[in-house]
N, C-alpha and C positions, 0 to 999 in steps of 0.2 A: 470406848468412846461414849462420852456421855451426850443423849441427844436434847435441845431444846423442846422447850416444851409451849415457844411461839409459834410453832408448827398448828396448833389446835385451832389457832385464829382461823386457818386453812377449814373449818367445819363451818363456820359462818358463811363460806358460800353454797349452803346448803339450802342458807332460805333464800336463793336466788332460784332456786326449782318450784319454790310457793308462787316465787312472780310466772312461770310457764305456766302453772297450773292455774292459777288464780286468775292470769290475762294482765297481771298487774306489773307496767314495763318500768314503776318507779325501784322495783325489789332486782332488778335485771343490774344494777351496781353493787351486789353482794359479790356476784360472781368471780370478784377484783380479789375478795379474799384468798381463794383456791391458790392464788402463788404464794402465800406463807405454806407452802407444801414443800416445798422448795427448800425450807429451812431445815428438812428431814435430814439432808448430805449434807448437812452443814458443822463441823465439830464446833460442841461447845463450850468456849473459854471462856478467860476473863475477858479479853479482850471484843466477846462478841456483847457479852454482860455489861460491860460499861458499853457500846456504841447503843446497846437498848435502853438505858438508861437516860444515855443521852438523848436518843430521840424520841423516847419517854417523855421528858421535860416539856420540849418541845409543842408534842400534841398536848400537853398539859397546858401552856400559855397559850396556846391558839383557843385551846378551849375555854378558860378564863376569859382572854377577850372577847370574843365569839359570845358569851354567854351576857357575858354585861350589857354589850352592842344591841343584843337579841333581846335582852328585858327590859333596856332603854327605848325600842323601838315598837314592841307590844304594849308598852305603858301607851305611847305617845300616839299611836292606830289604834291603840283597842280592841284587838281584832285577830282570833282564835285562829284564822286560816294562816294568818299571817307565822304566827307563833310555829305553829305546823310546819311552816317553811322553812323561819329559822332554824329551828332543833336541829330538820335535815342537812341543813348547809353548816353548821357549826359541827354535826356527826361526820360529814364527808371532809371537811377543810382538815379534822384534827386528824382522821385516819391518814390522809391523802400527804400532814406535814410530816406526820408519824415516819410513814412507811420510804418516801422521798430522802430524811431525814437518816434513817434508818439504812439506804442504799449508798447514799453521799460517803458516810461514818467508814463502810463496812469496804469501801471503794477507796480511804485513803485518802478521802478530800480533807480533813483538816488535820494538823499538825499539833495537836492538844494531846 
């Protein structure tokens, strides 16, 4: 049984221990990563290889949008704090469409 290798996403909540450490409670959203652990029991087909793909895409367009929205509106504020904020909401939106997107597929919800 061949395993995936989305399971590594799963180390990324690693630097959710930098926010304990550090005090810093904006890094305490990594810790979301640790359930692509999950994907260890998981046999890997095709059929898991296209729902990633698909929801691949996915976080791909949110993040397109996201980013346009995000350089339209640091043009128009001017304003570096701002930009800081977007990045971070455009990095959670696309994970959050990703991984949503990803459960949906994997659950049987669309007929494609």
């Amino acid at each position: 049984m061949k395993k995936s290798s989305l399971r590594y996403l799963g180390l990324l909540g690693l630097v959710g221990l930098a926010g304990v450490i550090t005090g810093q409670p904006g890094l305490f959203g990594f810790f979301g990563f640790f359930g692509f652990f999950a994907v260890t029991f998981q046999q890997h087909d095709e059929l898991l290889r296209r729902n990633l793909t698909r929801a691949g895409l996915n976080g791909f367009v949110v993040s397109l949008i996201g980013l346009a929205v995000s350089i339209a509106v640091v043009a128009v504020l001017q304003s570096l704090q701002v930009l800081a904020l977007m990045v971070g909401v455009v990095f959670a939106l696309q994970v959050l469409v990703f991984t949503i997107s990803l459960i949906v597929y994997e659950r049987g919800g669309t007929n494609e």
